[in-house]
C-alpha positions in Angstrom: 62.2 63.7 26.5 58.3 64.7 25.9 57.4 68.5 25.9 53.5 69.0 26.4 51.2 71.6 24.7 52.1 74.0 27.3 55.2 74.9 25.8 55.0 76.5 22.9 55.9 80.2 22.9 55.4 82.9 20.6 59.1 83.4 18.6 60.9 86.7 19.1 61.4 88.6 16.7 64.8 88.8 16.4 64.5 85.3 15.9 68.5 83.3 15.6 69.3 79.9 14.6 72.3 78.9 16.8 74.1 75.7 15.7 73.4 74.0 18.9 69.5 74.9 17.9 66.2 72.6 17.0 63.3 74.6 16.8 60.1 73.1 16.0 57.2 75.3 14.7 53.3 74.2 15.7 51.2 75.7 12.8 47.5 76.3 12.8 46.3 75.4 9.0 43.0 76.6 9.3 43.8 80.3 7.6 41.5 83.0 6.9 40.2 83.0 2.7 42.3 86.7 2.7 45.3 85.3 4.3 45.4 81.9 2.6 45.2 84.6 -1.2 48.1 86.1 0.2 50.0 82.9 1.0 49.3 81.4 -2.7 51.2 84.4 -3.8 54.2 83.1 -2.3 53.9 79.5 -3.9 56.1 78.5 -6.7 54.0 77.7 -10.3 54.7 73.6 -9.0 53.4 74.3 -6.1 49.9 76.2 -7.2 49.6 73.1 -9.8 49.6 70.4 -6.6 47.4 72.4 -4.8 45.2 72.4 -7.5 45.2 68.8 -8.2 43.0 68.3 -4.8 39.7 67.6 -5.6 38.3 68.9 -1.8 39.0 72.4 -1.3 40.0 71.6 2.5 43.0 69.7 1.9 43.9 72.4 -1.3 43.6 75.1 1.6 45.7 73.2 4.1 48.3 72.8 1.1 48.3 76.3 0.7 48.5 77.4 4.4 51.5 74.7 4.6 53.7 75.4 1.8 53.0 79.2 2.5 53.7 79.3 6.1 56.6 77.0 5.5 58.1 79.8 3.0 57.7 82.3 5.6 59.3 80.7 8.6 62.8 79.2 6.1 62.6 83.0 4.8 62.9 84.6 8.5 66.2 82.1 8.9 67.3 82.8 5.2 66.6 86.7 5.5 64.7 86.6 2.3 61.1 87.0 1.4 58.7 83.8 1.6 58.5 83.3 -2.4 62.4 83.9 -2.7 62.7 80.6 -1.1 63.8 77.4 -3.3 63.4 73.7 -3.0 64.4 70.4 -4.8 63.4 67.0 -3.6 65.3 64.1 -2.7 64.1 60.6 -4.2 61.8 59.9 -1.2 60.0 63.2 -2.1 61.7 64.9 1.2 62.2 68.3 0.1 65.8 70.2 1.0 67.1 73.9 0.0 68.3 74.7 -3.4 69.9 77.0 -5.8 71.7 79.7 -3.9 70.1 78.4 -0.3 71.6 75.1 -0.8 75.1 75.5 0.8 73.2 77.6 4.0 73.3 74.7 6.1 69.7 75.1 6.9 68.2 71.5 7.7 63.7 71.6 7.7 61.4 69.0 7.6 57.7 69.3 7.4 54.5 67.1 8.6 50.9 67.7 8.7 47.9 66.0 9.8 44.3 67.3 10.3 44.4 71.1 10.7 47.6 71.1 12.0 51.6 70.9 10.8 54.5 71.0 12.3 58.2 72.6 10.9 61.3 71.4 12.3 64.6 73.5 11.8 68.2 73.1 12.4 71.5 73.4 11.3 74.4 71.5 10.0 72.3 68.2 10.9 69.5 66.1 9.0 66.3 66.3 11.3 62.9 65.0 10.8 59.5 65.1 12.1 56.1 63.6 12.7 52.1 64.0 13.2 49.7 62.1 13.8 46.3 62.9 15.2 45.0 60.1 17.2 41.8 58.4 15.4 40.5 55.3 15.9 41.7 52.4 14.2 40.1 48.7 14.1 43.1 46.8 13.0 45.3 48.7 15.3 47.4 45.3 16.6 47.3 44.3 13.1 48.9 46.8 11.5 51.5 46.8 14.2 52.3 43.3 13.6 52.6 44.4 9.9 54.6 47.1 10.3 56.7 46.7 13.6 59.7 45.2 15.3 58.3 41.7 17.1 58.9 43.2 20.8 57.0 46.6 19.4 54.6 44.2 18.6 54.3 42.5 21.9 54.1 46.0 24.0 51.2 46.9 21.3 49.5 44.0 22.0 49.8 43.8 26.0 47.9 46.9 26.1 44.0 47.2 27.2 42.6 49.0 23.7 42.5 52.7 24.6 46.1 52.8 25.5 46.6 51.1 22.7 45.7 53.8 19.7 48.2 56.3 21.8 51.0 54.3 22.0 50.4 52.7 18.2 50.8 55.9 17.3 53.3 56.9 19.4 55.5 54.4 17.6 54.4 55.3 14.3 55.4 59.2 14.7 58.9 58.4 16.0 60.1 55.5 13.2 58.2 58.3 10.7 60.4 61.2 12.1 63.7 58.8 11.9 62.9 58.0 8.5 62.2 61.0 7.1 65.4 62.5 8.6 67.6 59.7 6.9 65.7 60.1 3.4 63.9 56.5 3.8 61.3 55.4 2.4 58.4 54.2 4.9 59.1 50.2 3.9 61.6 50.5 6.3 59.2 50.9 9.0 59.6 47.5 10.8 63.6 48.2 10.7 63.5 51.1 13.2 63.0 49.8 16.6 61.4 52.0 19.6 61.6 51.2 22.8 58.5 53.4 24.8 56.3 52.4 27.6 52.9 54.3 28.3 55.0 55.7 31.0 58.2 56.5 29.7 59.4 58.5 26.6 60.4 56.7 23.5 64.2 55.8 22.9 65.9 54.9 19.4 67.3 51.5 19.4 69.0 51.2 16.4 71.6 54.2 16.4 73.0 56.1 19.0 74.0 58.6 16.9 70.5 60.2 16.6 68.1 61.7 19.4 64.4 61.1 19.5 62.1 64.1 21.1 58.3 63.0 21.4 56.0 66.3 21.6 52.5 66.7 21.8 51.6 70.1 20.0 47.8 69.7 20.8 45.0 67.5 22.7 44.9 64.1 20.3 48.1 64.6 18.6 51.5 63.0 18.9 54.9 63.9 17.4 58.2 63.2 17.4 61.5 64.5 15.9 64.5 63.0 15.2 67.9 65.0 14.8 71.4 63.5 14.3 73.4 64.1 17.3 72.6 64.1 21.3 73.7 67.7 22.0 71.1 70.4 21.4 68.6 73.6 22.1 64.9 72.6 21.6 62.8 75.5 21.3 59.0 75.5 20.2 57.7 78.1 18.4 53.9 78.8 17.5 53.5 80.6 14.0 
């Protein structure tokens, strides 16, 4: 299942989270200096020191506008303000609901690349998600062999080279999104096999139990989320 960059609608707002419900959210990072002040506002003292351990004042910004934005879309599910919101962090750095949001049966997972994130949200499921924005890479059927399933490999490699940075990437966003909605670590890369054509949409190989959604949020980005279960409500928000 692929949704295209078409499809991404401005949320209501009486915005609900059904328990049949994914929603992913498509956020611009680039933020204006007044609205990024009033974002770091909302951070917690933690997060204010990572953001001001970046040395390049883009990537601090984009930290901000993340984490901030974040805050404010878990805060219109939770029916709290942004800076009421609490997290703690699994062992893989995956960060969940805590203290009294812990037991809401709010799932979220975050990724970010370039100037642009992406926020997945459920319920009573573990979900994860994926972005990468398509750049050149030299090595690009080395790295696959490196990091890939052998018949991975092989599609990689049968490809002319433009198709191949798409679909190399392709494959890396949907193993990412798997991982990061099971709490692995990225070593497990070569473990989570995709089957995906330039054609077709990618399928998860390795459990049945879990669906794979590829999206494409923007022109040169690809995405993917993966969500326990095979019965659901995708919606796409833009914040």
């Amino acid at each position: 299942m692929t949704f295209d960059n078409h499809a991404w609608f401005t949320a209501p707002t009486d915005l609900t989270l059904l328990p049949d419900d994914v929603h992913i959210w498509r956020i611009e990072l680039e933020r204006s200096q007044l609205e990024l002040e009033r974002l770091q506002t909302t951070l917690s003292s933690d997060e204010v020191v990572r953001a001001n351990r970046f040395y390049f004042q883009q990537h601090r910004e984009r930290f901000i506008a993340g984490r901030g934005i974040l805050r404010a879309i878990l805060g219109r599910y939770l029916d709290v303000e942004p800076q009421a919101v609490q997290f703690d962090y699994e062992a893989q750095g995956k960060p969940l609901l805590a203290g009294k949001f812990a037991c809401s049966e709010v799932s979220f997972n975050l990724s970010h690349s370039q100037d642009l994130a992406l926020c997945a949200v459920t319920t009573h499921r573990p979900i994860g998600v994926d972005l990468e924005y398509i750049r050149s890479v030299s090595d690009v059927e080395s790295l696959a062999q490196r990091f890939f399933a052998p018949r991975e490999y092989a599609v990689v490699r049968s490809l002319p080279p433009d198709t191949q940075q798409q679909v190399f990437f392709r494959y890396w966003t949907c193993k990412e999104a798997y991982l990061k909605a099971t709490g692995v670590g990225i070593s497990h890369l070569e473990e989570v096999e995709i089957s995906l054509t330039p054609e077709t949409p990618a399928k998860l190989n390795i459990n049945e139990e879990w669906s794979l959604v590829e999206l494409t949020p923007a022109d040169n980005y690809v995405a993917a989320t993966a969500v326990a279960g095979s019965r659901f409500n995708l919606k796409c928000w833009r914040y």
